[in-house]
C-alpha positions as CSV (number, residue, x, y, z in Angstrom):
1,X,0.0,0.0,0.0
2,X,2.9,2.5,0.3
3,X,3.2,3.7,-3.6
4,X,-0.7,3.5,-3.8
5,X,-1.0,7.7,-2.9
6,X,1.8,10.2,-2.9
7,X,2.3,12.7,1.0
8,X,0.9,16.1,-0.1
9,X,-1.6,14.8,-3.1
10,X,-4.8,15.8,-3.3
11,X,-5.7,12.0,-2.4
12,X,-3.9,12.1,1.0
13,X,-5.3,15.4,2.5
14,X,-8.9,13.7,1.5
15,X,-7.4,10.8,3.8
16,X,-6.0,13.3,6.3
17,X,-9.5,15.2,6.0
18,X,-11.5,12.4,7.0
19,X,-9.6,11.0,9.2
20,X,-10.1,14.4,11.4
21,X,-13.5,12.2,11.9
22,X,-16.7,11.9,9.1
23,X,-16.9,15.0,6.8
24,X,-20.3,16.0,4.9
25,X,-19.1,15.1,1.4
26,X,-21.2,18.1,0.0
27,X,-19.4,20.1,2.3
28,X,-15.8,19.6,0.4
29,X,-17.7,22.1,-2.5
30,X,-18.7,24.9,-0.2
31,X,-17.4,28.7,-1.0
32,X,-16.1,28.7,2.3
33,X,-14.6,24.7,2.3
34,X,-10.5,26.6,2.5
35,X,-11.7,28.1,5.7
36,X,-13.1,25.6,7.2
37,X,-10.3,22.9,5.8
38,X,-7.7,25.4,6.9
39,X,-6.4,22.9,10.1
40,X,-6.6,20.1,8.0
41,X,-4.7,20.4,5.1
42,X,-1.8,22.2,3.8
43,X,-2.6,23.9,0.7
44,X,-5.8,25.4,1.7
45,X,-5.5,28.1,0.0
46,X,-5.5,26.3,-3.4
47,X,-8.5,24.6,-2.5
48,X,-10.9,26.8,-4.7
49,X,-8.4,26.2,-7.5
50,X,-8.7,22.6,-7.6
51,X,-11.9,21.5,-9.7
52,X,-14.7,19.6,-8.7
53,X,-14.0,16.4,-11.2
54,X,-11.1,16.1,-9.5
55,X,-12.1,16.2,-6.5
56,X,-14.8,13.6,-6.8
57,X,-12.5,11.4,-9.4
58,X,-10.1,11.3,-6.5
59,X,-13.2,10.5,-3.9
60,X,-14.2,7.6,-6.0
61,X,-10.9,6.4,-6.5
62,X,-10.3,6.1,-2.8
63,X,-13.7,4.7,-1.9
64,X,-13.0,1.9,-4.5
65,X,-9.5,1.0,-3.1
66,X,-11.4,0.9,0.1
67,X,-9.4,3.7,1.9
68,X,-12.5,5.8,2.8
69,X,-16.4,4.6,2.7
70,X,-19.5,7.2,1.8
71,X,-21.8,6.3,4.3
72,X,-25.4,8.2,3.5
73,X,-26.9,9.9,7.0
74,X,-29.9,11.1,6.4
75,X,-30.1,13.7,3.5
76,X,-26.4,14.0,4.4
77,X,-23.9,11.6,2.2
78,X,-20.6,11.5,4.7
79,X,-17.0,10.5,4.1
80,X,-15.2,8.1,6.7
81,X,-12.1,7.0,6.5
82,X,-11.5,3.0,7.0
83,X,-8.7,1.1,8.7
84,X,-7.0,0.8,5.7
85,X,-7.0,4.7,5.2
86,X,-5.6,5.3,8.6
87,X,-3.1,2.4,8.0
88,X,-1.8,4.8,4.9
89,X,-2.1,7.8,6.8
90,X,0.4,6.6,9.5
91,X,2.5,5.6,6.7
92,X,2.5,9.6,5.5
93,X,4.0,10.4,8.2
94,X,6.6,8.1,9.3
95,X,8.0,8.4,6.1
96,X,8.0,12.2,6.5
97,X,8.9,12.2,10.3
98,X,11.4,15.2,10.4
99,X,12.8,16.2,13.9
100,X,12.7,19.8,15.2
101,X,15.8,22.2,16.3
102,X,15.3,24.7,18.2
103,X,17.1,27.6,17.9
104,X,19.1,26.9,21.8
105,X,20.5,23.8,23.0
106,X,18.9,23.1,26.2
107,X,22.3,20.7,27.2
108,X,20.6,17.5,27.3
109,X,21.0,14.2,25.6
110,X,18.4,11.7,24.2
111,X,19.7,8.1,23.9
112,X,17.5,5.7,22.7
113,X,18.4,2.2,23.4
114,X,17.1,-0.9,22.1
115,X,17.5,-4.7,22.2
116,X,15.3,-5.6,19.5
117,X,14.7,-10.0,19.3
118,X,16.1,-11.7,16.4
119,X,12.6,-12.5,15.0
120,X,12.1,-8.7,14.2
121,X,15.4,-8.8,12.6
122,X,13.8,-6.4,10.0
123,X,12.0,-4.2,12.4
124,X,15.3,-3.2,14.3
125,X,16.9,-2.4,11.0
126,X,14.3,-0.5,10.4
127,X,14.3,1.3,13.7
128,X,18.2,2.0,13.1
129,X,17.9,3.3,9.8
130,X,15.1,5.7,10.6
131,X,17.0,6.9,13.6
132,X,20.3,7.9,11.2
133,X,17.4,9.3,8.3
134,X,16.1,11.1,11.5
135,X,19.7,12.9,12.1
136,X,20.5,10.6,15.2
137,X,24.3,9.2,15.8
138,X,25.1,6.0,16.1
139,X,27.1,5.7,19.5
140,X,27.0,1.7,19.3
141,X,25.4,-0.5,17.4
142,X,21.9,-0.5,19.9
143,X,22.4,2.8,21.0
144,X,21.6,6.0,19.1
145,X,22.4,9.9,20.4
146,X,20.6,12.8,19.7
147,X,20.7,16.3,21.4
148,X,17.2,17.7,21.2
149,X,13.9,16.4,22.5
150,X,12.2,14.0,20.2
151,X,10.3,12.1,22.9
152,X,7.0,12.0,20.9
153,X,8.9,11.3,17.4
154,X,10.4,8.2,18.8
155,X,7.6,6.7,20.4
156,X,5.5,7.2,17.0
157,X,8.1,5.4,15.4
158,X,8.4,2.8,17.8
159,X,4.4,2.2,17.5
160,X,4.4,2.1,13.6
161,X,7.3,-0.8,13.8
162,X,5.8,-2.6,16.5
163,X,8.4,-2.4,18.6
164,X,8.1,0.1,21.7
165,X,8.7,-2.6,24.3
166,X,12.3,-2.7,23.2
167,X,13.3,0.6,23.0
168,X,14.3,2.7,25.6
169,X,14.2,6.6,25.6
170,X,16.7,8.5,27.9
171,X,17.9,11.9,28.3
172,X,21.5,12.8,30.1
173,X,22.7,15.9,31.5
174,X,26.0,14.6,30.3
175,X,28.7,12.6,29.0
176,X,31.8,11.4,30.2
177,X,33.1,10.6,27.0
178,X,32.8,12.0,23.4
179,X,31.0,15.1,24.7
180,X,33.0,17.5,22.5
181,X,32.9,14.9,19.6
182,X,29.4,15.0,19.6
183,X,29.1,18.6,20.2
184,X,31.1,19.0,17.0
185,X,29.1,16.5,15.2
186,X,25.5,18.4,15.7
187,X,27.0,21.8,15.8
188,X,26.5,22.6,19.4
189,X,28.7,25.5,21.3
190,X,30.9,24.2,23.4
C-alpha cells in the first residue's frame, strides 16, 4: 500500500481530511470549504483552484480502493475513512517524520536504546535506519544519540514498527566521553 498515494496529493489530504473524523461530502464544494479545511490540510489556500471532477474522481478512486467509505446519513452523504486509510495515513507520516531544532540547545542528551529479538530482525533495522534518516548518531550499534527532544517522534516510530517494548528513551545531563565529539558533530557550542 505504500506507492498507492503520494504525501501532499490531493488523495492524501482527503485521507487526512477524513480521518479528522466523518466529513459531509457536499461540504468539500462549499465557497467557504478553505476556511473551514484550513487545520486540516496544507494547501488550503489552493483549494478553490482545484476542480470539482477532481475532486470527486479522487473520492471515487479512494472509496473503490477501500481507503474511505461514503456512508449516507440522512439527507447528508458523509465521508469516513477505513482502517485501511488510517493504516496509509500513518505511513505519510513516518516516512516524513522530520525532527525539530530549536534555535538553543537546552544541554541534554536523548539516547534511545534498544534490544530488538532476532525474529524482528527487519524491524530493528528498520528502527536504526530511521534513527540515522532522523539525524541521530550511532554511538553503538543498539544505542543512538541525539541532542534535542524527540520524545513523541520516537515513540510514533516505535508504535508504527511494532516495537516500543524494546526501546528505551533517555535523556543525560551529560557525558563522560565523546562530549565535545558530539558537540562537533550536531554543531552545538561548546
Amino acid at each position: 500500500m505504500r506507492n498507492i498515494i503520494k504525501s501532499g496529493s490531493v488523495a492524501a489530504d482527503i485521507l487526512l481530511i477524513a480521518a479528522a473524523g466523518p466529513i459531509i461530502l457536499a461540504s468539500l464544494f462549499l465557497p467557504n470549504a478553505s476556511q473551514m479545511l484550513r487545520p486540516l490540510i496544507k494547501w488550503h489556500k489552493n483549494w478553490g483552484k482545484i476542480k470539482r471532477q477532481r475532486i470527486n474522481e479522487t473520492i471515487r478512486r479512494l472509496n473503490k480502493k477501500r481507503l474511505i467509505e461514503l456512508v449516507q446519513k440522512g439527507d447528508n452523504l458523509y465521508i469516513e475513512i477505513t482502517q485501511n486509510g488510517k493504516k496509509l495515513i500513518k505511513n505519510f507520516d513516518y516516512n516524513n517524520l522530520e525532527l525539530s531544532k530549536p534555535k538553543k540547545w537546552d544541554k541534554k542528551w536523548r539516547l534511545v536504546i534498544f534490544d530488538v529479538p532476532e525474529k524482528q530482525n527487519k524491524e530493528r533495522r528498520a528502527l536504526s535506519e530511521k534513527l540515522k534518516n532522523l539525524g541521530f548518531y550511532p554511538l553503538q550499534e543498539s544505542v543512538y544519540i541525539y541532542p534535542y527532544g524527540c520524545r513523541d517522534e520516537i515513540d510514533f516510530v516505535c508504535e508504527f514498527l511494532e516495537i516500543g517494548r524494546h526501546v528505551n528513551y533517555c535523556v543525560l545531563d551529560s557525558l563522560d566521553k565523546k562530549e565535545g565529539e558530539l558537540r562537533e558533530i550536531f554543531d552545538l557550542p561548546l
